[in-house]
PyMOL CGO cylinders between C-alpha atoms (Angstrom):
from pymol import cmd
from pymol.cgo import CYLINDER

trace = [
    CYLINDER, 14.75, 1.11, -6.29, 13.34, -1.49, -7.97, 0.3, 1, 1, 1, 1, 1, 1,
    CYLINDER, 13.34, -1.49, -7.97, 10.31, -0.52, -10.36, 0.3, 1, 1, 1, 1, 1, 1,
    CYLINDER, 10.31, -0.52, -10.36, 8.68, -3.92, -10.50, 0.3, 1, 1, 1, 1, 1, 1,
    CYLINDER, 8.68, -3.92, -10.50, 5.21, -4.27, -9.81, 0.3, 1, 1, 1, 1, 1, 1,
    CYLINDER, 5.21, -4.27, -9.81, 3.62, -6.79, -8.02, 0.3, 1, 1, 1, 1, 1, 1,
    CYLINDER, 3.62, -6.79, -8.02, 0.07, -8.16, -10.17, 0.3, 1, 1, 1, 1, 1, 1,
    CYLINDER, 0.07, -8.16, -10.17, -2.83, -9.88, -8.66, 0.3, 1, 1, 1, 1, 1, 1,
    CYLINDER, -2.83, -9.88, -8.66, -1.54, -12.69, -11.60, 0.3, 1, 1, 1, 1, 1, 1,
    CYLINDER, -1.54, -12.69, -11.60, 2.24, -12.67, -9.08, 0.3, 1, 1, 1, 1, 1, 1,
    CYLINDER, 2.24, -12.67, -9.08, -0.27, -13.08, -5.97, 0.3, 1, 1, 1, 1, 1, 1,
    CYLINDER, -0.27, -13.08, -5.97, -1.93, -16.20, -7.51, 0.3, 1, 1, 1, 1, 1, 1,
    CYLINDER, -1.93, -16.20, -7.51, 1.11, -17.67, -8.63, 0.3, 1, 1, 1, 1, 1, 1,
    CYLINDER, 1.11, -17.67, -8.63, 3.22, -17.22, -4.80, 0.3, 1, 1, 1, 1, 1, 1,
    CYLINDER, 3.22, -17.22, -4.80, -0.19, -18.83, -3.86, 0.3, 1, 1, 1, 1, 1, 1,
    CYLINDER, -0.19, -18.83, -3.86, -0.10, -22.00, -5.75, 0.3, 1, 1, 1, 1, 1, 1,
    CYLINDER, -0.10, -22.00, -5.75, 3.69, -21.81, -4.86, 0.3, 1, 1, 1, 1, 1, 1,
    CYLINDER, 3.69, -21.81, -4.86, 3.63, -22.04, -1.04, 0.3, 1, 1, 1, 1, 1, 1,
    CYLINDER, 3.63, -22.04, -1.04, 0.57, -23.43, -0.35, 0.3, 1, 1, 1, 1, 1, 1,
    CYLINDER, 0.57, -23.43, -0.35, -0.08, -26.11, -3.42, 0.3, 1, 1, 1, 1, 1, 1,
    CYLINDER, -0.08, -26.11, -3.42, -3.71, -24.83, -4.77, 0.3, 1, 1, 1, 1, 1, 1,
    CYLINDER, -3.71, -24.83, -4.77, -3.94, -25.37, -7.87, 0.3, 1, 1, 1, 1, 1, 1,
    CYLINDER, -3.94, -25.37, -7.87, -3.81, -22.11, -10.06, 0.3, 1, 1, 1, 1, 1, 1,
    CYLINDER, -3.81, -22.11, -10.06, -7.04, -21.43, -10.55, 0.3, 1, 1, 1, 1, 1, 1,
    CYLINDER, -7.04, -21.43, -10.55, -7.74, -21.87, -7.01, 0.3, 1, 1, 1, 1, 1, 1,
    CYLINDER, -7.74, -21.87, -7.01, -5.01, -19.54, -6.28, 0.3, 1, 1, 1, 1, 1, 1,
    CYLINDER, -5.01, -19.54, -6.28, -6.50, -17.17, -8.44, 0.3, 1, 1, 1, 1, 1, 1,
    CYLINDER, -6.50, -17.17, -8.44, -10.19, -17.49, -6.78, 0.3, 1, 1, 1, 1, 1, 1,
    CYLINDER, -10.19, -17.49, -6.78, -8.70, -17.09, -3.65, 0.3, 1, 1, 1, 1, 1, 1,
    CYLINDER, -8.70, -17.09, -3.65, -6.84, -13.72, -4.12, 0.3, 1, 1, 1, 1, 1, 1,
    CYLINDER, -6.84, -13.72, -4.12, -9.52, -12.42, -6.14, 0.3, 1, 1, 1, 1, 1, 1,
    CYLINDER, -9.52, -12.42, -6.14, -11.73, -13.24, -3.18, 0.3, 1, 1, 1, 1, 1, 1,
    CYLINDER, -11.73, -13.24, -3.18, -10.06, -11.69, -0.59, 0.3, 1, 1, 1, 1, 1, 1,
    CYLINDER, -10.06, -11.69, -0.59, -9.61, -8.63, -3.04, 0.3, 1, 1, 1, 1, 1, 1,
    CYLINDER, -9.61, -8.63, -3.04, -12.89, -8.18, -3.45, 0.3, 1, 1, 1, 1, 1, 1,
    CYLINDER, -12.89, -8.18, -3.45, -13.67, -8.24, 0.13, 0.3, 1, 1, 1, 1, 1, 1,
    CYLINDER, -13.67, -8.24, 0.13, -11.34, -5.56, 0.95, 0.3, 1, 1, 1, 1, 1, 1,
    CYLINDER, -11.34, -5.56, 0.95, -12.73, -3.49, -2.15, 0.3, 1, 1, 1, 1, 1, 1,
    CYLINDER, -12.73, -3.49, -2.15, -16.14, -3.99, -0.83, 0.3, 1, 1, 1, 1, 1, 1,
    CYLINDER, -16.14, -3.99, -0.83, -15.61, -3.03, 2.42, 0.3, 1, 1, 1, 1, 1, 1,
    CYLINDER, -15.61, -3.03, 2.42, -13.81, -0.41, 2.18, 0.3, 1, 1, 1, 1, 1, 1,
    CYLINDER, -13.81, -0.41, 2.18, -16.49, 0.84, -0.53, 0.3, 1, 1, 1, 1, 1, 1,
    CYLINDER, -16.49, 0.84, -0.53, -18.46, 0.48, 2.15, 0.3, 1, 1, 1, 1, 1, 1,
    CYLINDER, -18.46, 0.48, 2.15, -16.82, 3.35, 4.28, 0.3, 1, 1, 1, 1, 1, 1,
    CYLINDER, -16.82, 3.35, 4.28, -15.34, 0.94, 6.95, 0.3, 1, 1, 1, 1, 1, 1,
    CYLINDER, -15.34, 0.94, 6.95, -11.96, 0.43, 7.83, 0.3, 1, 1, 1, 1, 1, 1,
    CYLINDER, -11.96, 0.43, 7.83, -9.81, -2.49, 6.75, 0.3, 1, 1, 1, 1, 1, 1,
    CYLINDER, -9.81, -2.49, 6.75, -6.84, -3.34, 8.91, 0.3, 1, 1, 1, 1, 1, 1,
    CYLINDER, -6.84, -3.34, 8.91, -4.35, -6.50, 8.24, 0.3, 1, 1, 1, 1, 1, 1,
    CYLINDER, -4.35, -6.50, 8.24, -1.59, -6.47, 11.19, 0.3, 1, 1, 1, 1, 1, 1,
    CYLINDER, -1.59, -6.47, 11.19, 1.35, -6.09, 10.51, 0.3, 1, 1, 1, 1, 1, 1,
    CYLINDER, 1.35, -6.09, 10.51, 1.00, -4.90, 7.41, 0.3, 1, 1, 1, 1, 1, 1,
    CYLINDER, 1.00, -4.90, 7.41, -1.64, -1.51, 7.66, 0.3, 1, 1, 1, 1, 1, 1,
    CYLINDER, -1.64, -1.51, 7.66, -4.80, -0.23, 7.54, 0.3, 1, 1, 1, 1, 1, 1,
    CYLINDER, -4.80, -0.23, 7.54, -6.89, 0.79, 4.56, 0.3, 1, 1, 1, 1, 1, 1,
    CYLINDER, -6.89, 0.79, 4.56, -9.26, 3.82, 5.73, 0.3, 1, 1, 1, 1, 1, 1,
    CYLINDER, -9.26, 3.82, 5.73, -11.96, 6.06, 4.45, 0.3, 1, 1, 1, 1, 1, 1,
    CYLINDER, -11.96, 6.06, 4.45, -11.32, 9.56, 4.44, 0.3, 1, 1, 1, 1, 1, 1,
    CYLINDER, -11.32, 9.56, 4.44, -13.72, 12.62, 4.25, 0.3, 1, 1, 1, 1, 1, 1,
    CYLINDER, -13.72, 12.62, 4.25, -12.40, 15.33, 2.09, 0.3, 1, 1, 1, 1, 1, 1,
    CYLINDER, -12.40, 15.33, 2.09, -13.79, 18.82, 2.29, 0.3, 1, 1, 1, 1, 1, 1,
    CYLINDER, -13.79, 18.82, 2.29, -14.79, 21.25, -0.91, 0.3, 1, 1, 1, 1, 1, 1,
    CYLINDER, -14.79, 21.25, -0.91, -11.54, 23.79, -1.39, 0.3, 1, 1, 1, 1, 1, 1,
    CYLINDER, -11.54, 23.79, -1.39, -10.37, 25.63, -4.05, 0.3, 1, 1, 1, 1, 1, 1,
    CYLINDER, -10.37, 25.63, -4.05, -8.08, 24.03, -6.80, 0.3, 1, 1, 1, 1, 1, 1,
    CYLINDER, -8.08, 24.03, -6.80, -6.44, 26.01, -9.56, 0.3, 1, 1, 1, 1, 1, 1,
    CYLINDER, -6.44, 26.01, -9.56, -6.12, 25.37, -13.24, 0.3, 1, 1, 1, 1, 1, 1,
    CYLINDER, -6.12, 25.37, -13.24, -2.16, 24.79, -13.66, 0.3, 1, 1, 1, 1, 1, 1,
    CYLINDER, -2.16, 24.79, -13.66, -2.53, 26.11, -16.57, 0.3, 1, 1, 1, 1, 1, 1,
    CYLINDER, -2.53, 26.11, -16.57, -4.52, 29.02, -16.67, 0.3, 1, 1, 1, 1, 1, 1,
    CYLINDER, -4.52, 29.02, -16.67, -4.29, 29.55, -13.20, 0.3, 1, 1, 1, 1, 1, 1,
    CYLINDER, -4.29, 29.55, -13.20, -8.06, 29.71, -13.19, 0.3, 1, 1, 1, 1, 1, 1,
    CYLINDER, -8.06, 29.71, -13.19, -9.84, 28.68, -9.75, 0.3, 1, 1, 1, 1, 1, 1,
    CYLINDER, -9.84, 28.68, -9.75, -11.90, 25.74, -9.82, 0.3, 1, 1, 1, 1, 1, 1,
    CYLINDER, -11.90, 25.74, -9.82, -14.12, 24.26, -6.83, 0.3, 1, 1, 1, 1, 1, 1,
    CYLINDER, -14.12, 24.26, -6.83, -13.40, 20.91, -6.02, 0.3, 1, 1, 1, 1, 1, 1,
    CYLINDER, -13.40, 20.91, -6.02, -16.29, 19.26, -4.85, 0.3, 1, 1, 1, 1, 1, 1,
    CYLINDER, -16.29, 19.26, -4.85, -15.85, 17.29, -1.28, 0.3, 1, 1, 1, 1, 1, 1,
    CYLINDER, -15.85, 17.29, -1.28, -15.69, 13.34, -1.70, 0.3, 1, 1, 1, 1, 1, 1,
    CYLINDER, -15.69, 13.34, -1.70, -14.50, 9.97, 0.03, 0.3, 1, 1, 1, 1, 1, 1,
    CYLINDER, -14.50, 9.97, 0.03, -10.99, 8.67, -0.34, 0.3, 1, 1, 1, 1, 1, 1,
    CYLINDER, -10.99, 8.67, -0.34, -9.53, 5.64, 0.22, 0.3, 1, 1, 1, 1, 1, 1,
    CYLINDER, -9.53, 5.64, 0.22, -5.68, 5.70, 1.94, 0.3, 1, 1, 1, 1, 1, 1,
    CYLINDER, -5.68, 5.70, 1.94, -3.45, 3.12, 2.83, 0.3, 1, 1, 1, 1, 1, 1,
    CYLINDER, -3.45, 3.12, 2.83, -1.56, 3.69, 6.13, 0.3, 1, 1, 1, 1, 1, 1,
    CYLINDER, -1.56, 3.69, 6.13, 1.28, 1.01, 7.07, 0.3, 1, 1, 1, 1, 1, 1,
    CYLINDER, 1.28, 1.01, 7.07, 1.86, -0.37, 10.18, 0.3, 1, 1, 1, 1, 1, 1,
    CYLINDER, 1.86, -0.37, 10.18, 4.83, 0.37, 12.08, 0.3, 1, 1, 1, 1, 1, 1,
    CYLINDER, 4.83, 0.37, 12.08, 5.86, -3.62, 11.25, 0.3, 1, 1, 1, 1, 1, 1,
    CYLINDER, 5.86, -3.62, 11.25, 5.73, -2.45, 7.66, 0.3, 1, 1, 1, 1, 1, 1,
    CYLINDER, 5.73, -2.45, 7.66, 7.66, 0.79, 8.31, 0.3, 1, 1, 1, 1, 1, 1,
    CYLINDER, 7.66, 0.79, 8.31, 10.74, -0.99, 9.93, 0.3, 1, 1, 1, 1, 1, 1,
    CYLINDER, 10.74, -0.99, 9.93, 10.63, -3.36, 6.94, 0.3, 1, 1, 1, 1, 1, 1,
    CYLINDER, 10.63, -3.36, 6.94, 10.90, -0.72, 4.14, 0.3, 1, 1, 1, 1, 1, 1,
    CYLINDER, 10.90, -0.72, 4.14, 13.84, 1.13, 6.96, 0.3, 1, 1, 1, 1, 1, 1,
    CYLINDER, 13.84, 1.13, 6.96, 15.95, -2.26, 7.28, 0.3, 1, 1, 1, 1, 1, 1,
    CYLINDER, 15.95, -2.26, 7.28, 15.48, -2.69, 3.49, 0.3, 1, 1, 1, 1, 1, 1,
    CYLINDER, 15.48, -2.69, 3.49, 16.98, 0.46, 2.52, 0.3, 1, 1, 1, 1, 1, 1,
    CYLINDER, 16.98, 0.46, 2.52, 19.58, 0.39, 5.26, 0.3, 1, 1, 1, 1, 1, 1,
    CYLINDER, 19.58, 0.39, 5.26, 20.94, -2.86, 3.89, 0.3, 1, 1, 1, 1, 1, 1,
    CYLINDER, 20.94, -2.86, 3.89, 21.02, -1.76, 0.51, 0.3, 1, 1, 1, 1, 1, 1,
    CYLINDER, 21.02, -1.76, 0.51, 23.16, 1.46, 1.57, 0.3, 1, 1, 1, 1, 1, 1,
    CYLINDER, 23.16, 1.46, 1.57, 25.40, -1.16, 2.67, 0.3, 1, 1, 1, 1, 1, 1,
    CYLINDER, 25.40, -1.16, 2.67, 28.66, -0.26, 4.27, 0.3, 1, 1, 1, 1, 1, 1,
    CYLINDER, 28.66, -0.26, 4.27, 28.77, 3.33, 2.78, 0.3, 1, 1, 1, 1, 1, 1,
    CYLINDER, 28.77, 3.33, 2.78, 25.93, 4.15, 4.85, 0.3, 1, 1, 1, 1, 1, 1,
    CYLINDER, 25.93, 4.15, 4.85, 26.21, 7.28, 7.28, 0.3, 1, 1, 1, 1, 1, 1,
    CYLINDER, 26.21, 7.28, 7.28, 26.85, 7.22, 10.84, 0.3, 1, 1, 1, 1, 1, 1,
    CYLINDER, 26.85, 7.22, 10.84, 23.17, 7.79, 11.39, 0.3, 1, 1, 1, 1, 1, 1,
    CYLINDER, 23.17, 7.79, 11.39, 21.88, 5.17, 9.15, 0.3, 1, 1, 1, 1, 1, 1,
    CYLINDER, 21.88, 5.17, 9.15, 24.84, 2.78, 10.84, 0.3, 1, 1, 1, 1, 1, 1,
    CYLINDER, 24.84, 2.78, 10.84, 23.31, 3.77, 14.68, 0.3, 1, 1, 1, 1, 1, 1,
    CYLINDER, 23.31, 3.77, 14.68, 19.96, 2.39, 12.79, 0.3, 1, 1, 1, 1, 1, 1,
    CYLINDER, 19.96, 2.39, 12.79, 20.73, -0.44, 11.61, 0.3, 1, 1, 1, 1, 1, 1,
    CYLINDER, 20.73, -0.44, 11.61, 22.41, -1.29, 15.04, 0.3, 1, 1, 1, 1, 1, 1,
    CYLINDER, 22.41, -1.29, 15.04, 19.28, -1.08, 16.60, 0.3, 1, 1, 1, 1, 1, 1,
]
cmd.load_cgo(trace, "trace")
């Protein structure tokens, strides 16, 4: 797996890249369209991009937590969270990307996959 991570500086830059903005339009532009998922989602709606997933707003309830360690209970106070669901699209993507880089010593199961 790799560990690289993907910056809002590598978004700007595949901008420019494809398209031919300039780079600091590139940079406007995913900064824009960052911010308007941010504030939306801020907002409590949903955000949904096919093929790729769905950003929602979730409702968490109070519950217990303990203290790893002291093992003390704590109340965790209910709150909003944000979570990222893929689409299936996005799903099969990450599937044939691991599959291929099994290769040939994949399983049968994997193999019947791939196949697919």
């Amino acid at each position: 797996m790799g560990d690289r991570t993907v910056t809002r500086a590598d978004l700007a830059e595949a901008v420019f890249r494809k398209i031919g903005l300039s780079r600091t339009e590139s940079a406007f532009l995913v900064e824009m369209i960052l911010e308007e998922i941010c504030s939306t989602i801020a907002r409590g709606e949903s955000v949904k991009i096919s093929s790729f997933g769905s950003f929602l707003v979730r409702d968490k309830n109070e519950r217990v937590g303990r203290n790893p360690k002291t093992g003390e209970e704590v109340p965790i106070s209910p709150r909003r969270v944000a979570v990222f669901k893929p689409s299936n699209v996005m799903k099969d993507r990450i599937l044939d990307q691991h599959l291929r880089r099994q290769g040939p010593s994949a399983g049968p199961l994997e193999m019947l996959k791939a196949a697919e």
